[in-house]
C-alpha positions in Angstrom: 23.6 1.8 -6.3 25.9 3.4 -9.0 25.4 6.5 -11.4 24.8 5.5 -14.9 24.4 8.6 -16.3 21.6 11.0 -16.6 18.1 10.4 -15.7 15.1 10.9 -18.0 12.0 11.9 -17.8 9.2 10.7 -20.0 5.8 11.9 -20.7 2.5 9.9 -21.3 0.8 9.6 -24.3 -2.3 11.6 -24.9 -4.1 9.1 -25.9 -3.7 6.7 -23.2 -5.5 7.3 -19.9 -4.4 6.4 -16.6 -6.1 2.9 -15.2 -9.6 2.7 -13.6 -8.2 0.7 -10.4 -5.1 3.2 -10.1 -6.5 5.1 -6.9 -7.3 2.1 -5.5 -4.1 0.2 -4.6 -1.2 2.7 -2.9 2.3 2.5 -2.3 4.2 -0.3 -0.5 5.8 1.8 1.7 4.6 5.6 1.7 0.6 5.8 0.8 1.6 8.0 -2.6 -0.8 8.6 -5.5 0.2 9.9 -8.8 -0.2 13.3 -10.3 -1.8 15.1 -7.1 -2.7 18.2 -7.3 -1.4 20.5 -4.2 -2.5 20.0 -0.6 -6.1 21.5 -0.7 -6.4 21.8 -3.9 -9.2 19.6 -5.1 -11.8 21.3 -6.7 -15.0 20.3 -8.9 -14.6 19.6 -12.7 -16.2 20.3 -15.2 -17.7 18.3 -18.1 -15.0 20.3 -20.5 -12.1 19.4 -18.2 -13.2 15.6 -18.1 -13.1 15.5 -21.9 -10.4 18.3 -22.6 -7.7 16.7 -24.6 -9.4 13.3 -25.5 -12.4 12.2 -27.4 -15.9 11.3 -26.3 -14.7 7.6 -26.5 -12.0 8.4 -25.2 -10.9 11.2 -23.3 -7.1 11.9 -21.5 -5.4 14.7 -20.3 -2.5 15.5 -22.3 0.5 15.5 -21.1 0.6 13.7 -18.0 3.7 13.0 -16.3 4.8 9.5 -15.1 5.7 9.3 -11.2 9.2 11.2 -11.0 12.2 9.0 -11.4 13.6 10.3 -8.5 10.8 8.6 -6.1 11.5 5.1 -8.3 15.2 5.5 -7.5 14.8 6.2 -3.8 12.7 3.4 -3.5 14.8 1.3 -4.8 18.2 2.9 -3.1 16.7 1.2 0.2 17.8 -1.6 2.4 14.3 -3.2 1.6 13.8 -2.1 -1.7 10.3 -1.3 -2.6 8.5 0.5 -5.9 5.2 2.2 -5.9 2.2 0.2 -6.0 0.7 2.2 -8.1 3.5 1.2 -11.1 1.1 -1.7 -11.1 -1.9 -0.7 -12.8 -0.8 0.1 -16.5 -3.3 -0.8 -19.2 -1.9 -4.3 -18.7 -2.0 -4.3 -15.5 -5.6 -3.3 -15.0 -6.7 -5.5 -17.0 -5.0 -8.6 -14.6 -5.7 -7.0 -11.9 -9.7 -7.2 -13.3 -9.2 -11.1 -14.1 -7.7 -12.0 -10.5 -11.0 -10.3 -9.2 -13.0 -13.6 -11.4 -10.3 -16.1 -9.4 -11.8 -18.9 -7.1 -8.9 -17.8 -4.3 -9.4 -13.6 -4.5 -12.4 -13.5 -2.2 -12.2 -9.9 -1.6 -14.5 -8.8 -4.7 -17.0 -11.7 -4.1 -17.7 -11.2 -0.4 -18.0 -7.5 -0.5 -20.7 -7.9 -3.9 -22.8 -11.0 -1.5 -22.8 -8.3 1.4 -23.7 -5.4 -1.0 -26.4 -7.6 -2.1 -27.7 -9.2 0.9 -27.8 -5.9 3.4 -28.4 -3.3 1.0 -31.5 -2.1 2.3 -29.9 -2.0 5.8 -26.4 -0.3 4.4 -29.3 2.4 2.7 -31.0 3.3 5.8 -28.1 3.7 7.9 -27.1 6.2 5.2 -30.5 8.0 5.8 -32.3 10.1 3.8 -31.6 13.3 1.6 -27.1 12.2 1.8 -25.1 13.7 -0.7 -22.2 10.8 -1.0 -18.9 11.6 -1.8 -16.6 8.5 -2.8 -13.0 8.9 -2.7 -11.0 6.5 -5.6 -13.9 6.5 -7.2 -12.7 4.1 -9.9 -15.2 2.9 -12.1 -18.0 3.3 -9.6 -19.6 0.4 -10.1 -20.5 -0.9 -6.4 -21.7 2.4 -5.7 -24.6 2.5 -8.7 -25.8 -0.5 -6.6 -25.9 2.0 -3.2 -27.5 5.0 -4.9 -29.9 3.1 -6.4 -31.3 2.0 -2.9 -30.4 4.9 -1.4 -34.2 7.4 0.0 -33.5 10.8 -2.4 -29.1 10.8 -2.3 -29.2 14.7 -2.9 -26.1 14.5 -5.5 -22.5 12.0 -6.0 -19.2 13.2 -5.8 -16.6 11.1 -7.2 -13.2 11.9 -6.0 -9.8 10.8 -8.3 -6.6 12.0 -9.3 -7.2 10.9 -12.6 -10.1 13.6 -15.1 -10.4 10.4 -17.8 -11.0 8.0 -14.6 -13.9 10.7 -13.1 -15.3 11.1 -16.8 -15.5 7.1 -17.0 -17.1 7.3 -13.9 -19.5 9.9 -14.6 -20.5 8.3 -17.6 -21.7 4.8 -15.8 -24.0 6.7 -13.2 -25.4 9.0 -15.7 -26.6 6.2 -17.3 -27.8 4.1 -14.4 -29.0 7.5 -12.5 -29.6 10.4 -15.2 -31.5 12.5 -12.7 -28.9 12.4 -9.7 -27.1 15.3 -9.8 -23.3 14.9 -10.3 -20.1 16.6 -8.8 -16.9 15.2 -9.7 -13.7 15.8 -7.7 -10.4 16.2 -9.6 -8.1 15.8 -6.2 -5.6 13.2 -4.5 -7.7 11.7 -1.6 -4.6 11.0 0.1 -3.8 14.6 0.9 -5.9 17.8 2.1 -8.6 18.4 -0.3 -11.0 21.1 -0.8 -14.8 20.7 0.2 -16.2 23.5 1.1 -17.9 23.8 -2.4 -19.9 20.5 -2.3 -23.6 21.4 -2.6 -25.6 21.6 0.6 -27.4 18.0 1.8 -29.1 16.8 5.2 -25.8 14.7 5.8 -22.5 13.9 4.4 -21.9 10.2 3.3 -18.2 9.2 2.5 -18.3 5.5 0.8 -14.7 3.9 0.7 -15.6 0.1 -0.2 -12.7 -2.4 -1.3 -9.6 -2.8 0.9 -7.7 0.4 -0.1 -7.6 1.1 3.7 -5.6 -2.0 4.4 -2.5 -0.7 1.8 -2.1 2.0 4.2 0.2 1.4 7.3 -2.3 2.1 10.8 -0.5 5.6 11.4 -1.7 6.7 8.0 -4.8 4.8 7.6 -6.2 7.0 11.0 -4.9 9.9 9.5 -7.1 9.2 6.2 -9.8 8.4 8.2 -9.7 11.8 9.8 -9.6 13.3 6.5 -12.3 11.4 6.1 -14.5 12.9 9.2 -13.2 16.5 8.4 -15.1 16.1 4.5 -18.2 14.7 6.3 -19.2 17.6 8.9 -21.4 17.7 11.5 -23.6 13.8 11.5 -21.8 12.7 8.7 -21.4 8.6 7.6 -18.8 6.5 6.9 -19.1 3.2 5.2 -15.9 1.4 4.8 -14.8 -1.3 3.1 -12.3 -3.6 5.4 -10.4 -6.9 4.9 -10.4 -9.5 8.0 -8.0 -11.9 9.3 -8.0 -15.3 8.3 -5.4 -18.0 8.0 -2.0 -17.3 6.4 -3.1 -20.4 3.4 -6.4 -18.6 2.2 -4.0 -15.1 2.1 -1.0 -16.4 0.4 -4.1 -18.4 -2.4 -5.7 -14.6 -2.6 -2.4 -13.2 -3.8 -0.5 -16.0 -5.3 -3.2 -17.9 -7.3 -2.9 -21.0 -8.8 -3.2 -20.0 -12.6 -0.4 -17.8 -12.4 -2.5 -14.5 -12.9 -1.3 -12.6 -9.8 2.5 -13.5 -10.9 1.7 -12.0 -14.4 0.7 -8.8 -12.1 3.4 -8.4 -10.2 6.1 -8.8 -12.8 4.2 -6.5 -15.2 5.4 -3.6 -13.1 8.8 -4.8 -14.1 8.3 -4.6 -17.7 6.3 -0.7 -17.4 9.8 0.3 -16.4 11.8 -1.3 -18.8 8.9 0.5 -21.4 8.4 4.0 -19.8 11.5 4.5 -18.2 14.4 2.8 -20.3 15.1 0.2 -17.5 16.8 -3.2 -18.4 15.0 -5.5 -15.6 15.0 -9.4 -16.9 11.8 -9.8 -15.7 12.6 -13.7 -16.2 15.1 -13.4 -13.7 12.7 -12.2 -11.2 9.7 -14.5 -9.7 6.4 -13.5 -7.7 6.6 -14.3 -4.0 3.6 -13.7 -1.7 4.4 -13.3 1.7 2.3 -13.3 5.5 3.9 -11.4 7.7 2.1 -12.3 11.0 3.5 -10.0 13.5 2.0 -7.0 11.7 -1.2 -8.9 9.9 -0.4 -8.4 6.6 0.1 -9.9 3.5 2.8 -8.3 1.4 4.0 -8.6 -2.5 7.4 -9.1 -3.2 10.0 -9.4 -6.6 12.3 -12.0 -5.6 15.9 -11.7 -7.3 16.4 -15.7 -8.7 20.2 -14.5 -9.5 23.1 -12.3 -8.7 22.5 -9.5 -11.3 22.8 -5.6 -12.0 19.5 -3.5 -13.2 19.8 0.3 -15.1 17.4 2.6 -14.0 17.2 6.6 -14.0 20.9 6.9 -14.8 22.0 4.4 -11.8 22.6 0.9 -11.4 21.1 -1.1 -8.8 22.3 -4.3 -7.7 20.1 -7.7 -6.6 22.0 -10.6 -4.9 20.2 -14.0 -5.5 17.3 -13.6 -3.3 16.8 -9.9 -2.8 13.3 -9.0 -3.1 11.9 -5.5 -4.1 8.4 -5.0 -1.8 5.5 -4.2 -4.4 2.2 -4.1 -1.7 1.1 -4.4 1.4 -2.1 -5.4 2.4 -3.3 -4.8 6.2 -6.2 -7.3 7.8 -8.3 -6.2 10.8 -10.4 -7.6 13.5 -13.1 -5.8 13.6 -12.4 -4.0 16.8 -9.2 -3.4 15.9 -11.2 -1.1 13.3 -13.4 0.5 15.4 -10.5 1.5 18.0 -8.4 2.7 15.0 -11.4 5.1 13.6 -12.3 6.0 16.5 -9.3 7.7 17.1 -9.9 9.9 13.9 -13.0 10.6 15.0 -15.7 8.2 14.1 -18.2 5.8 16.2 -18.3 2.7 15.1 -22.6 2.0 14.7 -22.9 -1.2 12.2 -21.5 -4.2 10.9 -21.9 -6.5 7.9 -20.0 -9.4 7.0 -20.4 -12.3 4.9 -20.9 -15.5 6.5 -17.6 -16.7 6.1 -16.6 -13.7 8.1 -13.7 -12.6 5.3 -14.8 -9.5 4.8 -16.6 -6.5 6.3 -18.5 -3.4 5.6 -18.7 -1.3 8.7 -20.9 1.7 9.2 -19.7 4.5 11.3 -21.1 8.4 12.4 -18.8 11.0 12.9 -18.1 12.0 16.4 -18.8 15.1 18.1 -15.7 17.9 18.3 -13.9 17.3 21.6 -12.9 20.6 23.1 -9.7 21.6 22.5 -8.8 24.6 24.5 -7.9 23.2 27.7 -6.6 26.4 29.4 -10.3 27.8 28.8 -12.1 25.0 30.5 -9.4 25.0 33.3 -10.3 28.8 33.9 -13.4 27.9 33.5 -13.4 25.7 36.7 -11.5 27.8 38.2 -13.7 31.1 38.1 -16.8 28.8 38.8 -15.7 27.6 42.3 -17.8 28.3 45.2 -16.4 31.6 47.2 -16.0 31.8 50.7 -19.9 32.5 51.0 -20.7 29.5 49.4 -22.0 30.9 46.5 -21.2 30.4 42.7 -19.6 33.3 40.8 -22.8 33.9 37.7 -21.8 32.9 34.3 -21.2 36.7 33.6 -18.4 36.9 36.3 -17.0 33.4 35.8 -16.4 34.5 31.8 -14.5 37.5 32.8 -12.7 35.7 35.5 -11.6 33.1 33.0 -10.5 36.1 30.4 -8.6 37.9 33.1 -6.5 34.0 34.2 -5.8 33.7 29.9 -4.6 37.2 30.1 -2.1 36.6 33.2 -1.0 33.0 31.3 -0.2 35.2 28.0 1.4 37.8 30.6 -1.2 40.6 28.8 -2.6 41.3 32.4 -1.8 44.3 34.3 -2.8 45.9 37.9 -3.7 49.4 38.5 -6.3 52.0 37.6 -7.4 51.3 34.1 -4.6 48.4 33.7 -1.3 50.6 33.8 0.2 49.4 36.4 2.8 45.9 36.5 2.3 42.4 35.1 0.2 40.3 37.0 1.5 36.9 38.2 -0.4 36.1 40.7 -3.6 33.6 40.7 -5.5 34.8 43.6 -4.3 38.8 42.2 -5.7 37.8 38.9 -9.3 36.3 40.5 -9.5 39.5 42.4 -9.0 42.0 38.8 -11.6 39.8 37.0 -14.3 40.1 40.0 -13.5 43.9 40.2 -14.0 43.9 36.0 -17.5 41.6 36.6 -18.6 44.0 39.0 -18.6 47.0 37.1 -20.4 44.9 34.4 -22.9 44.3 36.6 -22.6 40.6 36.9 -23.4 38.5 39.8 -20.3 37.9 42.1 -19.9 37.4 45.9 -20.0 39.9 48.4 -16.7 41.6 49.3 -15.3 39.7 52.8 -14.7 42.0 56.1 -10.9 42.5 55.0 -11.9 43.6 51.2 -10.4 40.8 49.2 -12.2 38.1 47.3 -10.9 34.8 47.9 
């Protein structure tokens, strides 16, 4: 990389919303979604925040920033360079992205719609009665009319995007289809802490995530969404999630390298957005599509393969592409099913149903969130401590074993002290800190052993 001057920044057009399917892809390398808001911030929107700056055609946010140049520039200042998958899904882009979906060899929409359609009923009562369903990259919504539709008296939908003229599309198509469900759109990067507190009150939580967004994440951060996930749905809360399945390498590299060319015409379109938004000079003719399956890590990536020796200007630097260097577009992770379940379990879900198609390609798995494990382990090993049988052979009552256990914290923290009325040394001792919190339980009045013959307590 060389300096070429100084970078720009450019600004969107008002008029020109951000794509439908732009939540739903992330980036190559990092997970990143445009235009977030800060961690937590996520909040309900109102209908004059949807349409505030467009019209009620079209409505946009004015004003929006592009991704900084500055992530563009790092990404491509790496040994493996990579760009934000989300630089895909420009008007253009969308719009390919939306005719690779009708392509015999992109299976992925197809499977998911036949198991939508066949298991339905089943998907509905596993959701159970009285949900309110929150669905995080909303997009265009348009597999989830089909779920509320069948769903026993859904108590309200919250979409969740990034993008206000994406959640006022949205909000549109189920008004429509459902004009008595009540709606609560979610301006907010699911990617990052969001705020739910405010959702309205319903008999269970149900977060929908259909698609394969999950597989563009790498594991460590797909878990890590998924226990975003369990922290929006509470207590009892669902989890339906959308999940792409191993297969052979051919059908993978057919799903993103199609035969009519379409998926090529998708990749290099990113290409041309920077040469358009961000002054770059990329030959997109001297760069091809290249799908690879990288079996070691079960994934199918996207790559920009360099067909010459050449120099690019971008952001004030130059970047240089031997013949053959490749810049890493997507990734795209498949699971065993079990695989799945191990992974969300370890965010905090139990794995309860399974669908999949009959050619076994894709899945839609159910899952309930699982109880809170305790975390304090210095209480519960306290806890067992004060509880174990004296030298009577009788158990200290739950009154005594509590203010056992309070007086062991107190000599951990090094807050416990012998003496009349505490004003006396630090206590180190165990057996010396058994013996204040029996003498404390006592004057409570709880039940605690008898004093031995020598007038310790063991």
């Amino acid at each position: 990389m060389q300096p070429a001057g100084v970078a720009r920044r450019l600004l969107r057009h008002a008029a020109q919303p951000l794509a439908a399917q732009l939540p739903k892809l992330l980036s190559a390398g990092g997970a990143l979604a445009v235009q977030r808001p800060a961690a937590g911030e996520g909040h309900p929107v109102s209908d004059e925040e949807l349409v505030r700056g467009g019209t009620a055609s079209a409505p946009a946010v004015e004003f929006l920033e592009h991704p900084d140049l500055a992530e563009i520039v790092g990404d491509l200042s790496r040994p493996q360079k990579r760009l934000p998958t989300r630089l895909l899904y420009d008007e253009r882009g969308s719009h390919l992205f939306e005719r690779i979906c009708e392509t015999r060899d992109y299976y992925v929409t197809r499977a998911e719609l036949e198991i939508l359609s066949r298991d339905l009923d089943d998907i509905a009562g596993f959701a159970g009665a009285g949900a309110g369903v929150i669905e995080p990259g909303a997009g265009c919504g348009c597999k989830t009319r089909e779920l509320l539709s069948a769903l026993e008296d859904p108590r309200w939908y919250a979409p969740l995007d990034i993008d206000p003229s994406v959640l006022w599309r949205c909000r549109e198509a189920i008004r429509q289809a459902l004009p008595h469900l009540p709606l609560v759109p979610v301006c907010a990067d699911f990617t990052q802490p969001w705020c739910h507190a405010g959702l309205p009150v319903a008999e269970r939580r149900l977060l929908f995530f259909p698609g394969s967004t999950v597989g563009n994440f790498e594991p460590v951060q797909a878990q890590r969404l998924l226990g975003r996930f369990r922290d929006a749905a509470g207590p009892g809360g669902r989890l339906i999630l959308g999940v792409d399945l191993r297969k052979n390498a051919a059908t993978l590299r057919r799903a993103y390298d199609d035969g009519e060319g379409i998926t090529a015409s998708f990749n290099l379109n990113l290409l041309a957005r920077l040469n358009r938004e961000h002054g770059a000079d990329f030959d997109t003719a001297a760069f091809e599509h290249l799908a690879v399956y990288d079996k070691a890590l079960h994934r199918i990536e996207m790559h920009l393969r360099s067909r010459r020796d050449q120099w690019v200007r971008i952001g004030g630097c130059r970047f240089h592409f031997a013949a053959g260097e490749t810049i890493h577009t997507e990734s795209s992770h498949k699971y065993l099913p079990g695989g799945m379940v191990a992974l969300a379990a370890a965010a905090g879900w139990q794995a309860q149903k399974l669908w999949m198609d009959p050619q076994r390609r894709f899945a839609l798995m159910g899952f309930e969130a699982a109880p809170r494990k305790q975390p304090n382990t210095e209480v519960k090993e306290d806890n067992m401590a004060a509880t174990k049988k004296s030298s009577g052979g009788r158990r200290y009552g739950k009154g005594a074993a509590r203010t056992v256990a309070s007086a062991m914290r107190r000599r951990k923290r090094g807050t416990l002290k012998s003496g009349p009325g505490g004003k006396g040394g630090t206590v180190r001792s165990r057996k010396q800190a058994i013996a204040i919190g029996l003498s404390e339980a006592r004057r409570k009045g709880a039940k605690v052993p008898p004093k031995k013959a020598g007038g310790g307590s063991k």
